[in-house]
N, C-alpha and C positions, 0 to 999 in steps of 0.2 A: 768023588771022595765022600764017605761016609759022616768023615768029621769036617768041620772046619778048619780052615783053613789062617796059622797062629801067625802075628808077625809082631817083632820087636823092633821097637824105634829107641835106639841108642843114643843118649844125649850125649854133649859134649861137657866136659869138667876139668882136663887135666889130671890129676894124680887120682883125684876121686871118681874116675871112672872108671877104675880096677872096679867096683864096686859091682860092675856090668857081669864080673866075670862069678862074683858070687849068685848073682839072680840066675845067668844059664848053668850055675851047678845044680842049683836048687831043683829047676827046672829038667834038669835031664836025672834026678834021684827021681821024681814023683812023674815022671813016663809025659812031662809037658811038651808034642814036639814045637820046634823051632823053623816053620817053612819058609821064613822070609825076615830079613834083617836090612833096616836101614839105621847108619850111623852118622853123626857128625863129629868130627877131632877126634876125640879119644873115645866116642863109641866105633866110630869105622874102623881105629886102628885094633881095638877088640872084638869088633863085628868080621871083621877080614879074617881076622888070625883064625876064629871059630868056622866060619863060613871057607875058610880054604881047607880045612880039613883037621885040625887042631886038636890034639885030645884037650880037655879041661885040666885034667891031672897036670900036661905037660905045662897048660899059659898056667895055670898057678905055683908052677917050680918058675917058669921062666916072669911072670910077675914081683914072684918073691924075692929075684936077684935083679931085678931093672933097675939100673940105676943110669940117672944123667949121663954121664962120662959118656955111653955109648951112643949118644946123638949130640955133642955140645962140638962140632965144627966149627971152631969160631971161625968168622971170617970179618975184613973190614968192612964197620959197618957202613951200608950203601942202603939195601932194602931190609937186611934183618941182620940181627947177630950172631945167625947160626946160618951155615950154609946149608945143611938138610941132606948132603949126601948121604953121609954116615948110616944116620937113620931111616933114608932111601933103600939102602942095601939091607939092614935090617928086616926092612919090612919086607920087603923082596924073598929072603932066605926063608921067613916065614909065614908066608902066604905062598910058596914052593914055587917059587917065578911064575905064577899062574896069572892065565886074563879073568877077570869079574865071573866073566859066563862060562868059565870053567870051573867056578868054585861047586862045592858041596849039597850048597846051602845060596841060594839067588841073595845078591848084598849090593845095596846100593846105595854109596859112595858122597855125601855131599861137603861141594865146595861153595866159595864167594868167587866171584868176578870182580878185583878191586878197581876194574876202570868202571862198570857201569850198573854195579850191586846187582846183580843178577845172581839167583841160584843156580848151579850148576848139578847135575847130580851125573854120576856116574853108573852105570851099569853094566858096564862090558869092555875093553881095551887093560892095562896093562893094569895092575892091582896096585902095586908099589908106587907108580905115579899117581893113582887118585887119591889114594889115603896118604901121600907124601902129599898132595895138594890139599887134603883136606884139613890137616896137622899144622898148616902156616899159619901159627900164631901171628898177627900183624904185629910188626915192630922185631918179632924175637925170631921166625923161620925167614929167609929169602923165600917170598911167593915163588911159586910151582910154574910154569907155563908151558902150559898143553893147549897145542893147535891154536899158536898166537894169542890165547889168553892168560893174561897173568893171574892166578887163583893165590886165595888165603882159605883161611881156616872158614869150613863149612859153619860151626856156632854164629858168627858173625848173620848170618841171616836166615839161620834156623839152628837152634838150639837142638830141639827134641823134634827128631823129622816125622813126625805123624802121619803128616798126608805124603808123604812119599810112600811107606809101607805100606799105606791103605790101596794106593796106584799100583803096586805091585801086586797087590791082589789079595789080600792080607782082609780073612773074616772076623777075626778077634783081634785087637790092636792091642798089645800091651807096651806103655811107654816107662823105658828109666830115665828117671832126673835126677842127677844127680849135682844141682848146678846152683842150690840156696848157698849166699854168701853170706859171713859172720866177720865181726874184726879181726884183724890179723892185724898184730904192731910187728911182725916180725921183717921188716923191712930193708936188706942191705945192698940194693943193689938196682942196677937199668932195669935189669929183667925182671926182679922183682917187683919193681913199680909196674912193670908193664904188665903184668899180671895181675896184679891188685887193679887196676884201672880198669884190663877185660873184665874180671870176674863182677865189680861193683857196676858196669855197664850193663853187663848180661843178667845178672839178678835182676837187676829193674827192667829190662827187657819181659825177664820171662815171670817176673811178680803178673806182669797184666797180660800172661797170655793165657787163655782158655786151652786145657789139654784135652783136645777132642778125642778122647783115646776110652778105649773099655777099660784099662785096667791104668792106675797110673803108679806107678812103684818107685818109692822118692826114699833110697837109703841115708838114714841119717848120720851121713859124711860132713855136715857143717865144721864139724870142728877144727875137722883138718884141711889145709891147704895146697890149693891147686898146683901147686909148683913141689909139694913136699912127698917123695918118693923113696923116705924111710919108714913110713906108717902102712904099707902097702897090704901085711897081712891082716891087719884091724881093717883097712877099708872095707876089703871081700868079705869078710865076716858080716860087716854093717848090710852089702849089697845079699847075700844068706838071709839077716834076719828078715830081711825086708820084704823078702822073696817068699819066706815061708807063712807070711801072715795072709796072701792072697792068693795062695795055692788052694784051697778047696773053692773062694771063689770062682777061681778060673776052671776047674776042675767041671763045677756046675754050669756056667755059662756053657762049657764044649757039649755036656752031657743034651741042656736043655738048646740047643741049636739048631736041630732039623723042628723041635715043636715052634 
């Protein structure tokens, strides 16, 4: 290959990781390709959708109308308060019931192991159960169990999967974060605490992580909240502007890469 070879590392955030789907607009206007994607939570489940074959055009009609309702199974709560089918089948219908290593676009997939904190990543087998495993919010999804391990949300022990995309083989790394947290009083509910709690854990997580990435693209989504899925067309916009400010540098990095 003449050029190098691009890989996005899709962080996890919740609502503000629509924000992922405005950086690959930006990126497929100015001819940036995309040969390798790893996601955690709400980057896998936007990294899959893209990665299975996805127009852009279509995730941002179908981002524009996500709303809650179409994943909230409650179930008694035991291990979470959603049971995850729903959203299982979702994801299924939109990744075209494909396994990983039949997608588009190579995507690979990270979960947690809640019995023994292990990372988990995914690269191939059934699409809808790895990014259903990766999406278990602790306390709010029933963990996933695949091949007798019970899996939660991939952020839990990698945020922004860096060196996963680099392992896939990935010459220029560019990372989205979109994971800085801000106060939010807006507080009514189990879920909502349990989401306030992940997000102020994971900010301090990833304040003291080094992003060993070439490019790191951090749309400024603070404001909004990870739980909140009426601000959906302002996120993508913020993940656009963000996108468009490091677009000639990336542009030069690919240029100057064989020198």
């Amino acid at each position: 290959m003449s050029r190098p070879k691009i890989g996005l590392a899709l962080g996890s955030g919740g609502a503000r990781g629509f924000s992922h789907l405005g950086v690959i607009k930006v990126f497929e206007e100015h001819n940036i390709p995309i040969d390798y994607i790893a996601g955690s939570s709400m980057g896998a489940l936007v990294g899959s959708f893209y990665g299975a074959g996805q127009k852009v055009s279509d995730l941002y009609n179908l981002a524009l109308n996500f709303r809650q309702k179409y994943f909230m199974d409650i179930t008694v709560p035991k291990m979470g308060l959603i049971q995850g089918e729903r959203i299982k089948s979702y994801i299924r219908m939109f990744t075209y019931n494909k396994n990983l290593e039949q997608f588009n676009i190579p995507v690979a997939v990270v979960a947690t192991d809640v019995h023994n904190g292990e990372r988990v990543i995914f690269r191939e087998g059934d699409a809808a159960t790895a990014v259903r495993a990766s999406i278990s919010i602790p306390g709010v999804f029933v963990p996933e169990r695949v091949d007798g391990r019970l899996l939660i949300d991939g952020g839990v022990t990698d945020r922004v999967p860096i060196s996963v995309v680099r392992e896939m083989g990935a010459d220029i790394i560019i990372a989205v974060d979109c994971s800085k947290f801000e106060e939010n009083t807006d507080i009514h509910s189990i879920y909502d605490i349990i989401m306030q709690s992940i997000d102020i854990m994971q900010d301090d997580m990833t304040s003291h992580l080094v992003m060993d990435a070439d490019f790191v693209i951090r749309p400024e989504v603070y404001e909004f909240s990870s739980r909140n899925y009426s601000n959906v067309g302002e996120i993508i916009a913020k993940g656009e502007k963000e996108a468009e400010k490091h677009i000639q540098s990336i542009k030069r990095a690919m240029k100057g890469w064989n020198e």
